[in-house]
RODO-2510 file (C-alpha; in nm, 4 decimals, decimal comma):
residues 180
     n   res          X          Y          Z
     1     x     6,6441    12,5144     6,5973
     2     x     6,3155    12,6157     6,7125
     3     x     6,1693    12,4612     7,0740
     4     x     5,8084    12,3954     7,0271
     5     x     5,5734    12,2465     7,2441
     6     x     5,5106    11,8711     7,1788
     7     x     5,1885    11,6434     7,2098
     8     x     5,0564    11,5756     7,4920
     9     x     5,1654    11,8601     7,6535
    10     x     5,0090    12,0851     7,3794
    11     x     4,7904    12,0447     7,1152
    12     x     4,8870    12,0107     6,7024
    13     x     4,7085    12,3440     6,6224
    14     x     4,8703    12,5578     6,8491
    15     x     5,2131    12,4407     6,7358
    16     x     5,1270    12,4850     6,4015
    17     x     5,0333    12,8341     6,4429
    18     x     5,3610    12,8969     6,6270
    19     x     5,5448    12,7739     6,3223
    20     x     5,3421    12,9441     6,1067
    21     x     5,3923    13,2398     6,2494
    22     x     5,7409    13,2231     6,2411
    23     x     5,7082    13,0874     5,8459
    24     x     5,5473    13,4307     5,7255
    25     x     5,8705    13,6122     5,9037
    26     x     6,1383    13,4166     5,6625
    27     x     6,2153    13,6287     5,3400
    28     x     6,3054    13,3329     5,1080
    29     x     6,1290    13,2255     4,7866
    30     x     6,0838    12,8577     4,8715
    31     x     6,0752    12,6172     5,1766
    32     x     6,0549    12,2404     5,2562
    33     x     5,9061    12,1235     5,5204
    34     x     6,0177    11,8087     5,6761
    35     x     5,8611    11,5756     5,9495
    36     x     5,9153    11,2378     6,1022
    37     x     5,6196    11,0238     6,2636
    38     x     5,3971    11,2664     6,4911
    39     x     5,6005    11,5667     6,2980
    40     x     5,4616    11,4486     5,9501
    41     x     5,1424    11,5349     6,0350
    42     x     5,2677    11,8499     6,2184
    43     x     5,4313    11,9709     5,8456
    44     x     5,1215    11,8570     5,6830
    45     x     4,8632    12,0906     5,9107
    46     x     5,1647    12,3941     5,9138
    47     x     5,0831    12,3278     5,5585
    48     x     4,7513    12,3429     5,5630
    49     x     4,7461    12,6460     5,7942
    50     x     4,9823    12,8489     5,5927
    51     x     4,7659    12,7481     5,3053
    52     x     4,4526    12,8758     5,4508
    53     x     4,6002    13,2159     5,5067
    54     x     4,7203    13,2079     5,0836
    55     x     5,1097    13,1785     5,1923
    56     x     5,2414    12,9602     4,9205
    57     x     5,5933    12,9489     5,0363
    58     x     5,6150    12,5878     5,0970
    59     x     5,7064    12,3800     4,7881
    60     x     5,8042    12,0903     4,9101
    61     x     5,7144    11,8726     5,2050
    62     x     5,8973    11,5548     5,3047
    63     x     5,7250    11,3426     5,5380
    64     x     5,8174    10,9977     5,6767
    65     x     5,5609    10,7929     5,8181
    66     x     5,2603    11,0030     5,8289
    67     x     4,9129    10,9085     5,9688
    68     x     4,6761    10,9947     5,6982
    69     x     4,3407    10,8014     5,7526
    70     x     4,1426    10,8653     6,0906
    71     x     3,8514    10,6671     5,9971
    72     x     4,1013    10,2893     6,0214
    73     x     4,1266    10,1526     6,3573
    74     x     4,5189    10,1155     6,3590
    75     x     4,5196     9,9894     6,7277
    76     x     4,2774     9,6473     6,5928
    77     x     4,5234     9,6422     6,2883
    78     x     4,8182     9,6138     6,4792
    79     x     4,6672     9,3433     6,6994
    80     x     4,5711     9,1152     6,3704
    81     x     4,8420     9,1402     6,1489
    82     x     5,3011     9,1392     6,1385
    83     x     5,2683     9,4885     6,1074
    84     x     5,5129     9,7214     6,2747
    85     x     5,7255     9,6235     6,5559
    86     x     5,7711    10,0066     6,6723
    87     x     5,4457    10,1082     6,7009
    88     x     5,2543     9,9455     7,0041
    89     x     4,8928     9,8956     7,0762
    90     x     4,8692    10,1466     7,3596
    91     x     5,0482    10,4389     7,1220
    92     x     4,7260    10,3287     6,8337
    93     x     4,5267    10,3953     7,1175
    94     x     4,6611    10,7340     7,1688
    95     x     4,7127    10,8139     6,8698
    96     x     4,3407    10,8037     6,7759
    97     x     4,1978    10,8887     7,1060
    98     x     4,3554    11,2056     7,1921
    99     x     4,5726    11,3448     6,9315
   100     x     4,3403    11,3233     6,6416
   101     x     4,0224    11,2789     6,8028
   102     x     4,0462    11,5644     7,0314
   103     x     4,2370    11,8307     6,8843
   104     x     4,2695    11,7100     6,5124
   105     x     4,1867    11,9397     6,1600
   106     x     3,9975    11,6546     6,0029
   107     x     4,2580    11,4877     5,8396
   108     x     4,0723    11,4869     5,4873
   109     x     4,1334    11,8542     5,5082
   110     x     4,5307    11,7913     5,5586
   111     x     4,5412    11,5268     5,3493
   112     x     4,3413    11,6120     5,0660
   113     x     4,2206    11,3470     4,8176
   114     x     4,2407    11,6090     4,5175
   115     x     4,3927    11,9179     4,5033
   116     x     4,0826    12,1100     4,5953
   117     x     4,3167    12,3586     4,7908
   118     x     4,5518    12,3962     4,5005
   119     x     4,8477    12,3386     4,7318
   120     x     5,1356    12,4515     4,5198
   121     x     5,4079    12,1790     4,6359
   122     x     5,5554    11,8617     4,6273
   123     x     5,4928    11,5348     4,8778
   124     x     5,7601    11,3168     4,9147
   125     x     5,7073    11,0695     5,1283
   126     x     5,8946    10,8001     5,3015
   127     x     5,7564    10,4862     5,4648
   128     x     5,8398    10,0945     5,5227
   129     x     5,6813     9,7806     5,3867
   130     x     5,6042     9,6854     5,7351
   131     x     5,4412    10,0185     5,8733
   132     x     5,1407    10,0292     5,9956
   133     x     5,0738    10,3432     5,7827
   134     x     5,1817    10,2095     5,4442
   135     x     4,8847    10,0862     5,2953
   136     x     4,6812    10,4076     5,3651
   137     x     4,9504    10,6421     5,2955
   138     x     4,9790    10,4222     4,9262
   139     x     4,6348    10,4228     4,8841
   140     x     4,6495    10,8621     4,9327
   141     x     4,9394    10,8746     4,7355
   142     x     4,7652    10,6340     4,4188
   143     x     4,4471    10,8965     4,4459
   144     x     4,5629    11,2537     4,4912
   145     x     4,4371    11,3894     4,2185
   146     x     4,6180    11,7028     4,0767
   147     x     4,8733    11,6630     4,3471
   148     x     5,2338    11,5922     4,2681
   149     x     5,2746    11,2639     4,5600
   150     x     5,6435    11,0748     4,5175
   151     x     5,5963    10,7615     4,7707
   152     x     5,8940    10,5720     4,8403
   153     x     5,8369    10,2454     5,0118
   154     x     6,1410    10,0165     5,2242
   155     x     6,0928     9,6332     5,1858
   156     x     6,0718     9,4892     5,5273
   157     x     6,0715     9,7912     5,7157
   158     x     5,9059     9,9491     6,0096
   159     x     5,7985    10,2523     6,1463
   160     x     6,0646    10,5725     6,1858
   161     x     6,3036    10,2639     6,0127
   162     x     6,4566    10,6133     5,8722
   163     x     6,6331    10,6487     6,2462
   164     x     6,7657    10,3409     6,2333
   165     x     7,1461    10,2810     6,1469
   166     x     7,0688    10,0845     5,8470
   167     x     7,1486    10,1102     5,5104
   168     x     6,8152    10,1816     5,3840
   169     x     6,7952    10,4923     5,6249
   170     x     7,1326    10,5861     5,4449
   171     x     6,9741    10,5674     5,1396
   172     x     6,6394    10,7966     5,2765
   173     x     6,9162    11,0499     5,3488
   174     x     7,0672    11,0514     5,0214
   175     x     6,7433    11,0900     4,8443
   176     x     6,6150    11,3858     5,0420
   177     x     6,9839    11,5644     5,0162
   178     x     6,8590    11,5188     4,6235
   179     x     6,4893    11,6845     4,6723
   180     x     6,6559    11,9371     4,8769
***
């Protein structure tokens, strides 16, 4: 298990280059990356970063509950709709003012709509009905061109619901110990 620095007391970037750095170190043909929340868009820009320096070792990248769409004011959505119960209005706030406004890739980059950067892996991604995330990560998923995007989405649940001891985070487990 690797110790990394975590947001805010670093910034996205810098952990991604540590990882990366360790990534280009591991003799193995193929590797999945896997992230939850804040660490789905940490796997994304390792992605990204390893891609940028043409290591294609990555071939698969599970995410749950990513943030894929800067330009949506999560914090206003929150307030107006029965969207997640996990998230709250000040973590919106933060979300967008410091950890993607500040020291963000632009997420368009990370989150390509085509597959301009010929990423050579699969998305599988995990998210509930209720998240605050859902209908952008859909919306991604319905128009990545030339990307290979599997979206699985929970009825009635929330954000991280994958944490939870419920049985539809029993049933996330068994279908990543598939993709794995």
């Amino acid at each position: 298990m690797v110790q990394y620095p975590l947001i805010p007391d670093s910034n996205p970037l810098q952990t991604a280059k540590l990882f990366c750095k360790i990534i280009k170190n591991i003799r193995a043909k193929s590797i999945t990356l896997m992230g939850d929340s804040a660490g789905a868009n940490l796997s994304a820009i390792i992605l990204y970063c390893l891609h940028k320096e043409k290591i294609n070792i990555i071939k698969k990248v599970i995410l749950f509950s990513p943030f894929v769409n800067k330009d949506i004011d999560y914090a206003e959505r929150l307030l107006i709709s029965d969207y997640d119960f996990i998230l709250s209005y000040e973590n919106c706030l933060h979300l967008i003012n410091y950890v993607y406004k500040d020291y963000f890739i632009e997420l368009k980059n990370v989150f390509p709509s085509s597959n301009d950067y010929l990423y050579n892996c699969k998305f599988i991604i995990f998210s509930g009905e209720k998240e605050l995330f859902t209908p952008d990560i859909r919306n991604w998923a319905k128009n990545a061109n030339n990307l290979t995007v599997k979206h699985y989405i929970y009825k009635d649940m929330c954000h991280c619901f994958s944490i939870l001891p419920i049985k539809q985070a029993k049933d996330c487990i068994k279908k990543i110990k598939k993709i794995i």
